[in-house]
TORBA-657229 format. One line per 10 residues: number of its first residue (from 1); for each residue y, x negated, z negated of C-alpha. Coordinates in nm, 3 decimals, decimal comma. Layout:
N
NUM = Y/X/Z | ... .
This chain:
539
1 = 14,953/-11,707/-11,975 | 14,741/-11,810/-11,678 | 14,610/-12,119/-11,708 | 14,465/-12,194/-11,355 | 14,427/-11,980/-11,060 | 14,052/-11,879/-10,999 | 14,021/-11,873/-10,580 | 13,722/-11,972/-10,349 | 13,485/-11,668/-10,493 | 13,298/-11,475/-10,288 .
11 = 13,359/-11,107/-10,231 | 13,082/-10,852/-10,355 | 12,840/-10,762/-10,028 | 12,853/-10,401/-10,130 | 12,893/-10,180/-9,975 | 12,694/-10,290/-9,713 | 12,436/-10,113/-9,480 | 12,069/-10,187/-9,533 | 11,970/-10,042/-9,179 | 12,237/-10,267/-8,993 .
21 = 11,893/-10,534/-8,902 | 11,854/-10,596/-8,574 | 11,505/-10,670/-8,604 | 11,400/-10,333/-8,733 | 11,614/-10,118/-8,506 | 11,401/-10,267/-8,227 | 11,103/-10,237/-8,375 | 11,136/-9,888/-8,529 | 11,195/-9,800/-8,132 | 10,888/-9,982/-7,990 .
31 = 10,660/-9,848/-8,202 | 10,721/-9,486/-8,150 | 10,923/-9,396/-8,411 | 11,303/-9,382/-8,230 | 11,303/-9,027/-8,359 | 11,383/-9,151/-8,712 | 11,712/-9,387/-8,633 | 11,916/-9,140/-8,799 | 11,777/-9,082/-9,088 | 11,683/-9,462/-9,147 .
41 = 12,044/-9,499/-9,103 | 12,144/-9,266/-9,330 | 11,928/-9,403/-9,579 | 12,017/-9,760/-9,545 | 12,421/-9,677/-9,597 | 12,343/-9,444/-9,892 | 12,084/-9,769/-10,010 | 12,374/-10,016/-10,027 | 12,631/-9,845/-10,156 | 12,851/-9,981/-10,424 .
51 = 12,712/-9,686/-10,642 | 12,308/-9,706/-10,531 | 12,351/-10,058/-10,612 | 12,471/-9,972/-10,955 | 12,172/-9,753/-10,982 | 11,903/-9,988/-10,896 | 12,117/-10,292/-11,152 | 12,106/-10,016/-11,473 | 11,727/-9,954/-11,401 | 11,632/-10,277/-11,436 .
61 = 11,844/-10,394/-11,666 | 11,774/-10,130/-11,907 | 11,374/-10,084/-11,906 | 11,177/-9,832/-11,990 | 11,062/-9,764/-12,358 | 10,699/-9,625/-12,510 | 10,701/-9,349/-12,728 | 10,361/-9,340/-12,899 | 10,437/-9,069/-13,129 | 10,731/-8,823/-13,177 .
71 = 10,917/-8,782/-13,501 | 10,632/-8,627/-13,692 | 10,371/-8,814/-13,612 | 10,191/-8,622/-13,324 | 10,074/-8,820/-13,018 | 10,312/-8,783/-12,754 | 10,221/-9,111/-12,495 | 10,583/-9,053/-12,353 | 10,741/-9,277/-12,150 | 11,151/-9,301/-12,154 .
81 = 11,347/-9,413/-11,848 | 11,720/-9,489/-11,767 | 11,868/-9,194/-11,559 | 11,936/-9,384/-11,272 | 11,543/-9,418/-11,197 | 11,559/-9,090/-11,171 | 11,831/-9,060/-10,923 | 11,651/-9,356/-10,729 | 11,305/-9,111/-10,718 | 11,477/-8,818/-10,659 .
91 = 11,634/-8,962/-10,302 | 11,343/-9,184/-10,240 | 11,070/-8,840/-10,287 | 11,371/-8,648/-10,065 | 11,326/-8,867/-9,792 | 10,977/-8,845/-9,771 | 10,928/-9,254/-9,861 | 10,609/-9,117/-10,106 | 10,356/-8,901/-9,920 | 10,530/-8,726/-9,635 .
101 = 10,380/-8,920/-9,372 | 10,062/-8,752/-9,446 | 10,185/-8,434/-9,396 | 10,436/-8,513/-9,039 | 10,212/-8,510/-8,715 | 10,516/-8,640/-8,551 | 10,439/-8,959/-8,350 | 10,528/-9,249/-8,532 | 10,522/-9,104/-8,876 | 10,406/-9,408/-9,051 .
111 = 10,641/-9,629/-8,884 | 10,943/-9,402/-8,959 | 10,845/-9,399/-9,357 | 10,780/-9,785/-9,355 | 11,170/-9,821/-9,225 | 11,300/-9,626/-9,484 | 11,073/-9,779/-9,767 | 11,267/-10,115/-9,631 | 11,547/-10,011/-9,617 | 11,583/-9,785/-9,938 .
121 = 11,382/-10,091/-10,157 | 11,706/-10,273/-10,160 | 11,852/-10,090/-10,429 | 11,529/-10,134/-10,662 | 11,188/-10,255/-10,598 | 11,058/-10,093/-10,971 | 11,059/-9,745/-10,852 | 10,904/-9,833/-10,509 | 10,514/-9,854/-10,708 | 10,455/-9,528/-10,733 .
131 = 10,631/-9,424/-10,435 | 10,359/-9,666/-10,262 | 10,072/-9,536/-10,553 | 10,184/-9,187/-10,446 | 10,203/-9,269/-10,044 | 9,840/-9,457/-10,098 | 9,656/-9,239/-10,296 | 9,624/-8,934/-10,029 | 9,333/-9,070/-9,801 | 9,143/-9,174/-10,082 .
141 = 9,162/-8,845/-10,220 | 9,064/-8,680/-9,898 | 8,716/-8,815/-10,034 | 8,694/-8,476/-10,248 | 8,790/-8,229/-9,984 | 8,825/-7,973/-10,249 | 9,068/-8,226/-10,449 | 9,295/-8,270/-10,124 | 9,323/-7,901/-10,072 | 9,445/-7,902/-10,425 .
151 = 9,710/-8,177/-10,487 | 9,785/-8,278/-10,096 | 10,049/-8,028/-10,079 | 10,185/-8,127/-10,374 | 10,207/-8,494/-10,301 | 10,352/-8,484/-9,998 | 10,609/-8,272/-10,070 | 11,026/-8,342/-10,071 | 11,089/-8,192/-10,453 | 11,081/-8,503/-10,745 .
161 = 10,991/-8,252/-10,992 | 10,941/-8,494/-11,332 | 10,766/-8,384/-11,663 | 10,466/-8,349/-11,848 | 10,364/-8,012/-11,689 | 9,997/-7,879/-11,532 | 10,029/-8,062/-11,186 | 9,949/-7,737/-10,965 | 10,241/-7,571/-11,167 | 10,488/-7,828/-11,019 .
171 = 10,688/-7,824/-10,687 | 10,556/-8,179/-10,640 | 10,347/-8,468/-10,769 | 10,347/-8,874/-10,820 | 10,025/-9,003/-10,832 | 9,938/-9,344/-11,029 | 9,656/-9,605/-10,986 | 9,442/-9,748/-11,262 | 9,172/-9,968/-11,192 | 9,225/-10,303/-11,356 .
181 = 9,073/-10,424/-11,696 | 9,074/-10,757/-11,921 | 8,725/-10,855/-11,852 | 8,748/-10,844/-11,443 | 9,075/-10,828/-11,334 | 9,078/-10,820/-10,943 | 8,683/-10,814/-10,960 | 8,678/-10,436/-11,025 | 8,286/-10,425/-11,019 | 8,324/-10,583/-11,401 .
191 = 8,432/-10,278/-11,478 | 8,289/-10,170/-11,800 | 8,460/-9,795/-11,855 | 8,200/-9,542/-11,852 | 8,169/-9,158/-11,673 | 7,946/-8,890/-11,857 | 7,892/-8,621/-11,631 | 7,915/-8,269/-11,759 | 7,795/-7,962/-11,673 | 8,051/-7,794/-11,504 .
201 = 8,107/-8,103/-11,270 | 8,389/-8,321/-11,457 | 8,333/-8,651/-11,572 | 8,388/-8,803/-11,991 | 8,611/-9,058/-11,917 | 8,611/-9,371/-12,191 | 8,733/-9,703/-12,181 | 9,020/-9,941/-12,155 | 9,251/-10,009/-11,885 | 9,476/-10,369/-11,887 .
211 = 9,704/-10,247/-11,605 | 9,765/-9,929/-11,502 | 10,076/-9,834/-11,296 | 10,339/-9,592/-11,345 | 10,167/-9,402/-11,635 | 10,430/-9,131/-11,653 | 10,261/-9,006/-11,333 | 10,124/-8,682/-11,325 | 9,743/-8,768/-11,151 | 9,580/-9,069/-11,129 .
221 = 9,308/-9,236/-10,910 | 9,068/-9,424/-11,190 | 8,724/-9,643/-11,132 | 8,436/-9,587/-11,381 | 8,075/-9,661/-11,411 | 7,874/-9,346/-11,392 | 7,536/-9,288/-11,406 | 7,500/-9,392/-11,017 | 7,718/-9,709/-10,980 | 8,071/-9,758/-10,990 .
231 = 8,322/-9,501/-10,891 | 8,606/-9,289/-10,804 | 8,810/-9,034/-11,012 | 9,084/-8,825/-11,020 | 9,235/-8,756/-11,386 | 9,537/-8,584/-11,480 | 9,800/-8,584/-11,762 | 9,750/-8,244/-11,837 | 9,438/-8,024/-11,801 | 9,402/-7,683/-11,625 .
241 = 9,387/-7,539/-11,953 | 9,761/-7,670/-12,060 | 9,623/-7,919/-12,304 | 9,696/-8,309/-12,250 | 9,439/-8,500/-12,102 | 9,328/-8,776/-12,383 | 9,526/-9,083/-12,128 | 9,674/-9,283/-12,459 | 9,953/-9,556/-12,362 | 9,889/-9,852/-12,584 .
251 = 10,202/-10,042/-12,516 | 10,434/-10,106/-12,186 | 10,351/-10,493/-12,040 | 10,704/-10,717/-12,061 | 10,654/-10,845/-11,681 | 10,849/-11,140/-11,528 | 10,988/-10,857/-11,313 | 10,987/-10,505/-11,165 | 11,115/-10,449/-11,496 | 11,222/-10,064/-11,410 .
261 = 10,907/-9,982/-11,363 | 10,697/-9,900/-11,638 | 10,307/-10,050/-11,649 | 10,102/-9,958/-11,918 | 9,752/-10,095/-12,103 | 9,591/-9,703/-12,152 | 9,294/-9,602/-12,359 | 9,056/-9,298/-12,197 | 8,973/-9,096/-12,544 | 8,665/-8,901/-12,340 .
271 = 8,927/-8,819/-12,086 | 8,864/-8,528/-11,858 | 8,797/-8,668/-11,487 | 8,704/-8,526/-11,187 | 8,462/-8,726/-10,892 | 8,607/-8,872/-10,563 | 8,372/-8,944/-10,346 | 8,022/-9,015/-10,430 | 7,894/-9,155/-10,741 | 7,853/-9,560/-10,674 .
281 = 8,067/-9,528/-10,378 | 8,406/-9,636/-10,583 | 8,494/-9,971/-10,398 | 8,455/-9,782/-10,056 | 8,641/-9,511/-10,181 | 8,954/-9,695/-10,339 | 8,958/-9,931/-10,020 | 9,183/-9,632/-9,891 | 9,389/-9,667/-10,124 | 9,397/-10,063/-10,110 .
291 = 9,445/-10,064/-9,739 | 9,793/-9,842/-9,803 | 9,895/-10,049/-10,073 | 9,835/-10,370/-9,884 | 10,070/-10,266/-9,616 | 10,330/-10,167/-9,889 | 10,303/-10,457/-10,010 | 10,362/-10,688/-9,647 | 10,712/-10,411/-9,678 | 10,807/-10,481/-10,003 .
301 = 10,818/-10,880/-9,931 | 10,977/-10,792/-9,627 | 11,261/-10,624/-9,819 | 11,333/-10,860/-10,006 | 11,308/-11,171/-9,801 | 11,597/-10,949/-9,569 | 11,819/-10,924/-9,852 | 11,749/-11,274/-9,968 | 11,849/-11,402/-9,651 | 12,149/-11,119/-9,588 .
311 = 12,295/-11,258/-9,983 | 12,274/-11,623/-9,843 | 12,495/-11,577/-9,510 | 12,668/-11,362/-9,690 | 12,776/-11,629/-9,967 | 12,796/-11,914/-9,732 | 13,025/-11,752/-9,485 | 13,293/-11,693/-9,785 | 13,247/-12,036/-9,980 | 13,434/-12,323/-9,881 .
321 = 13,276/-12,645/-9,995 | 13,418/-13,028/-9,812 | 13,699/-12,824/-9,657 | 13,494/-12,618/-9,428 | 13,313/-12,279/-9,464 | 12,995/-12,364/-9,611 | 12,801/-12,168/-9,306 | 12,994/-12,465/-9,111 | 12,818/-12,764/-9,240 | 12,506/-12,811/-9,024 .
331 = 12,272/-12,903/-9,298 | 12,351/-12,565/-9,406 | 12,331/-12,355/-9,085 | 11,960/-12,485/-9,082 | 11,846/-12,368/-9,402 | 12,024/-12,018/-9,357 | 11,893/-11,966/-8,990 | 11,548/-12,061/-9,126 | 11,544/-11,812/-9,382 | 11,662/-11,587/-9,109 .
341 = 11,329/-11,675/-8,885 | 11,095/-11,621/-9,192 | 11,228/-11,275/-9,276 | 11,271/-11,130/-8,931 | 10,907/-11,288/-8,894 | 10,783/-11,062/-9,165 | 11,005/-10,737/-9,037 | 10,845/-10,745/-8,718 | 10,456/-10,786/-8,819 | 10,526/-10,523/-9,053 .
351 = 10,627/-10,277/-8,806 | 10,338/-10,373/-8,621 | 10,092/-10,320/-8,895 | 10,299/-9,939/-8,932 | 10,249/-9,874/-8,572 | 9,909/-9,962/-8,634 | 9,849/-9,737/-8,932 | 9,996/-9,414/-8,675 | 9,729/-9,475/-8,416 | 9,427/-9,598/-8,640 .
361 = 9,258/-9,252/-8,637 | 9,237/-9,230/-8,315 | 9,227/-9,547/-8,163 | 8,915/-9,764/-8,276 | 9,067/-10,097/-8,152 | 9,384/-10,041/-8,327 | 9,183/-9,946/-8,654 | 8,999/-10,294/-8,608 | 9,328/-10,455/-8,597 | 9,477/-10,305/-8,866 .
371 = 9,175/-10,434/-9,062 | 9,203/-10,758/-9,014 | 9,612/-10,787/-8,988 | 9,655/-10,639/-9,297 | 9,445/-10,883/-9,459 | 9,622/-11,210/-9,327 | 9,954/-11,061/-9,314 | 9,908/-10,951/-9,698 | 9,788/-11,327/-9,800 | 10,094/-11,491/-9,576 .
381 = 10,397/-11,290/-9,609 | 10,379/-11,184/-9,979 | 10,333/-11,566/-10,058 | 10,605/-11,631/-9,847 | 10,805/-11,431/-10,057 | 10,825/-11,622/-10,386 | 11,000/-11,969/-10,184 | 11,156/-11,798/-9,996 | 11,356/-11,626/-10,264 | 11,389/-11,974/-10,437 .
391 = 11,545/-12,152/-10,107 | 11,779/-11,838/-10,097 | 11,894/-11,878/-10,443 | 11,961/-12,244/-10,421 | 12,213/-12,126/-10,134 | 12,458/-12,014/-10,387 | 12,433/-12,320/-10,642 | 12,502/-12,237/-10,993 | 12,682/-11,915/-10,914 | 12,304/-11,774/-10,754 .
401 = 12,101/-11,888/-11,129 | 12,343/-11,620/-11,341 | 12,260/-11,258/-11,348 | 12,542/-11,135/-11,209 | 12,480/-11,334/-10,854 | 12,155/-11,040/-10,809 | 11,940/-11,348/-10,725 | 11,739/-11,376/-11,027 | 11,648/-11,050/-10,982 | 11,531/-11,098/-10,641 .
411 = 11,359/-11,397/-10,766 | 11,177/-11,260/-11,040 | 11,063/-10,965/-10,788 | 10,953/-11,190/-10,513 | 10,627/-11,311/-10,649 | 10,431/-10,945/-10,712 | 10,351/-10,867/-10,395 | 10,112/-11,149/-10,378 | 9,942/-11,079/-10,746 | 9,923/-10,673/-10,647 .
421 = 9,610/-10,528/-10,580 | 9,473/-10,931/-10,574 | 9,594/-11,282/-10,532 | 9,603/-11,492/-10,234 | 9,213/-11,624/-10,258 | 9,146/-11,225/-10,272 | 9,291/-11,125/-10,001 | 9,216/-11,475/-9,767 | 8,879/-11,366/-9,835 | 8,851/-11,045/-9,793 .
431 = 8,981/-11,143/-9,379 | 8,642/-11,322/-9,400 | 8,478/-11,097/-9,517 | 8,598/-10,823/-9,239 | 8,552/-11,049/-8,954 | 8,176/-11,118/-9,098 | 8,114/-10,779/-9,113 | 8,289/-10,571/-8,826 | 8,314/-10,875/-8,525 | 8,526/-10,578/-8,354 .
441 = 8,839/-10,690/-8,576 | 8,806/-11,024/-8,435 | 8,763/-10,890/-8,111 | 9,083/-10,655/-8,215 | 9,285/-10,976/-8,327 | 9,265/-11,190/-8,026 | 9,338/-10,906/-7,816 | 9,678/-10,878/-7,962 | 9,764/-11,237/-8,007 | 9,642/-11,277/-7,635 .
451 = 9,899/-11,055/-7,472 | 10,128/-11,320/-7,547 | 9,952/-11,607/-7,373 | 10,229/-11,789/-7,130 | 10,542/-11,727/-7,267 | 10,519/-11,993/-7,525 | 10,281/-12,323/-7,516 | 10,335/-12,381/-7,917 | 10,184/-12,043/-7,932 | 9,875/-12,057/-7,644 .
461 = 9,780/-12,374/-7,807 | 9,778/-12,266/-8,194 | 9,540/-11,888/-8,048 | 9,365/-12,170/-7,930 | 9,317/-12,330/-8,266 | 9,216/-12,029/-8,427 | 8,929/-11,966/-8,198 | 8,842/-12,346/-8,315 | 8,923/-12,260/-8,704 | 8,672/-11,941/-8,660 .
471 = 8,386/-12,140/-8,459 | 8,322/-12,356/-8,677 | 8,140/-12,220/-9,047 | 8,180/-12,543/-9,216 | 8,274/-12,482/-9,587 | 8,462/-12,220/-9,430 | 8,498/-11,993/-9,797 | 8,719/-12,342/-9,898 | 8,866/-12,319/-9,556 | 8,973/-11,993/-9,655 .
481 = 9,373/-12,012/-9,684 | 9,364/-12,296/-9,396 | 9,249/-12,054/-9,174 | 9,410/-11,713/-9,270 | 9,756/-11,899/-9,297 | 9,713/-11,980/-8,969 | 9,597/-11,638/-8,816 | 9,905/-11,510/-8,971 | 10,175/-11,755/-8,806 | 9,991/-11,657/-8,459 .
491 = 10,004/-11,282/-8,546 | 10,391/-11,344/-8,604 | 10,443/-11,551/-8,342 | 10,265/-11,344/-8,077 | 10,489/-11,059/-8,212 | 10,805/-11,236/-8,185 | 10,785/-11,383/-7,870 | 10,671/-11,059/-7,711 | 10,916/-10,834/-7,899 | 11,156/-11,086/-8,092 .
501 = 11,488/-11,271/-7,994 | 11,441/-11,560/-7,791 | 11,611/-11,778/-8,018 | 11,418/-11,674/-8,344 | 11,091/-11,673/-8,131 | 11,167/-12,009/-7,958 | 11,218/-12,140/-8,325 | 10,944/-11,984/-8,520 | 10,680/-12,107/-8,229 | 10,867/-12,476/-8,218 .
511 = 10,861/-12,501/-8,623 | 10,543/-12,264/-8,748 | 10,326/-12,362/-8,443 | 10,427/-12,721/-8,283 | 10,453/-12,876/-8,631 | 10,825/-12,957/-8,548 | 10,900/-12,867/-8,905 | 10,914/-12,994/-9,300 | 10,743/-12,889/-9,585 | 11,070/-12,690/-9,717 .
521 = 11,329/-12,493/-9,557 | 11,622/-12,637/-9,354 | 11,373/-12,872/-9,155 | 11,380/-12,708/-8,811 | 11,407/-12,917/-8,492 | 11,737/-12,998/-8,348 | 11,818/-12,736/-8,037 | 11,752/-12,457/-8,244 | 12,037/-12,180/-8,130 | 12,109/-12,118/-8,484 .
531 = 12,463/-11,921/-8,407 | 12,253/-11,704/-8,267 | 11,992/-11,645/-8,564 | 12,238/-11,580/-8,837 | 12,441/-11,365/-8,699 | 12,123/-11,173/-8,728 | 12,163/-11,148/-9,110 | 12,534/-10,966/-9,098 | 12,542/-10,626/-9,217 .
């Protein structure tokens, strides 16, 4: 016997469409990569299906697991995964989300392959590392000519071929990253694993590695001291020969989140390695691979701050709270259409920085700007991420802290994208650093930011206060996040009110740049067309 009736719950949002975004339909277009719709489309339905959604819940709810050692006793460094990561690799490789861009001379390549990392990251952000390791690694390796020739192919192409095989005997590859250690962390020169040469060119690779991602993969880019300075290797799992490269997995870290991924501590037992690029020349070498990672990561923050925000509306426009529609109550309507301006704020730089990433190689000014916007939009929008999340959560009340909601998953998510690759400070000063070093990025930056001048005086005046910010060298390493924070609002700003909707743009200028605006979320000024913004998040 019933004994009350349970009403005013909210429907699931699946299935819902992952490419239905306004923002990066638009932007997908202006940056030369219109050709793709279809298959971003595609994608995005397939990503928020009732069943993909299942996929991506059963990954990361059921984590991987370490075997050391099989039943006998024999090393075996095998790591065990649900199915369903599988099934999220196998579409995500298909699509070409991993290394395809590198092999597509289509216009707009890069852009086409960030939309679909956005849109397919909605079902699971642990599988999305070594897409991005895989998708990153290529232009490092290009540092060994020979080694490209080898394992390009192979990485780039459409077949998720999994298994602990001889990688040129596979019908494609997933290449892994492993760089950090206990003693330096984010300060890779600490580095204190060694590199013997040999004489038939290969390296002895020993030492220990805290963090290395995605150690099921079958090559991986590695930093070592050799005999000439820090540097760049490639090792594999297994040798030519057939044998297993000496890579032993220690144990699997229990992270906060991105718990379907596995990450691994690994021991190099005189493991077989092979040079890329020049001995000493590591840092310059892995940059490559930092600068590709970096713009995964401005994605992967973007992802999830759309389907933070897409969850709220969702929630609030089926809960009735007071006798009205939560999305009714104005105190409400500002905090959702805020979270609205901070994520399509992030979509569109990210696109930009895509764009960029297509015409770097042969456009000098765009490399410049690339260089630098990476930087401050990696600092900004990945620590966006994190309160974001939290403001979206507190949307939903009680019902958004329990599992089922999907909210604490998003939560626990939101903050790696600021940790990867190095924390705020690291990558706040690393913009310095560029703009000491190549003056053509800050040449690069105002250019862009400039061909916005006039259509917005919250946004003339704040270009103007960067030029200020960048005179003036006072203390400026302890000015650091001060002025990177604020290089990144104008970078937004100049995109949205060149390429955004009015009302988002009008908003983001009023609250980022005029100071009209709290220290939380739900503080915009009054005026704000906020109808307008969150109908922005329906899918």
């Amino acid at each position: 016997m019933l004994t009350h009736e349970v009403f005013n719950q909210v429907p699931p949002i699946t299935p819902f469409d992952a490419s239905r975004d306004p923002a990066l339909l638009t932007g997908l277009h202006r940056e030369g990569a219109g050709w793709a719709e279809a298959g971003v489309r595609e994608l995005g339905a397939l990503a928020g299906s009732e069943r993909v959604q299942e996929w991506g819940r059963l990954a990361d709810e059921y984590p991987p697991v370490l075997h050391t050692h099989d039943r006998y006793g024999n090393r075996v460094d095998e790591v065990e995964f649900h199915p369903h990561w599988h099934d999220l690799m196998t579409v995500a490789v298909e699509h070409g989300l991993h290394g395809a861009p590198w092999a597509d001379d289509r216009t707009g390549a890069h852009v086409a392959r960030a939309a679909k990392f956005y849109v397919w990251g909605t079902a699971d952000a642990g599988h999305m590392c070594p897409i991005s390791m895989t998708y990153a690694a290529i232009p490092a390796l290009r540092h060994n000519p020979e080694l490209a020739a080898k394992y390009e192919p192979l990485l780039t192409a459409r077949t998720y071929d999994f298994g602990l095989r001889e990688p040129s005997s596979k019908a494609g590859l997933i290449a892994g990253m492993s760089m950090t250690e206990k003693q330096g962390g984010s300060d890779v020169r600490a580095n204190t694993t060694t590199a013997t040469p040999q004489p038939d060119g290969t390296y002895r690779i020993v030492g220990h590695k805290w963090f290395t991602s995605a150690p099921m993969s079958d090559i991986f880019l590695t930093l070592a001291q050799a005999p000439g300075g820090l540097s760049c290797f490639l090792l594999p799992r297994v040798l030519p020969d057939g044998s297993r490269n000496p890579i032993r997995l220690q144990r699997l870290k229990d992270k906060l989140g991105n718990k379907s991924n596995a990450s691994s501590e690994i021991e190099y037992e005189n493991a077989t390695g092979w040079p890329v690029g020049a001995e000493g020349a590591g840092v310059k070498t892995i940059i490559e691979m930092v600068n590709m990672t970096r713009l995964d990561c401005v994605i992967g923050s973007s992802v999830g701050m759309r389907a933070a925000a897409v969850r709220a509306v969702h929630h609030a426009r089926h809960r009735k709270t007071f006798g009205a529609a939560l999305i009714d109550h104005p105190a409400m309507r500002n905090v959702l259409a805020d979270l609205v301006i901070e994520s399509e704020a992030a979509t569109t730089v990210m696109l930009r920085l895509a764009g960029a990433t297509d015409r770097a190689a042969a456009d000098p000014a765009e490399a410049a700007l690339r260089r630098i916007a990476l930087a401050v939009t990696k600092y900004w929008v990945c620590k966006r991420a994190a309160v974001h999340a939290a403001e979206a959560l507190e949307c939903f009340g009680g019902n958004g802290y329990v599992e089922e909601s999907g909210m604490p998953r998003l939560y626990r998510e939101a903050p790696l994208m600021s940790i990867w690759e190095g924390s705020g400070n690291i990558a706040a000063l690393d913009a310095l650093r560029a703009m000491g070093t190549r003056p053509e990025t800050v040449e690069a930056y105002f250019a862009e930011v400039s061909r916005a001048r006039g259509e917005n005086p919250h946004l003339d005046h704040a270009i103007d206060r960067v030029g200020k910010e960048l005179a003036d060298h006072t203390d400026i390493e302890y000015r650091a996040r001060r002025i990177v924070e604020l290089m990144a609002l104008v970078l937004q700003g100049a995109q949205l009110v060149q390429h955004g909707h009015r009302a988002v743009a009008d908003a983001f200028c009023a609250s980022r740049l005029g100071a009209d605006w709290g220290a939380a979320f739900g503080t915009l000024p009054t005026g704000v067309d906020t109808t307008a913004i969150i109908e922005r998040a329906f899918v």
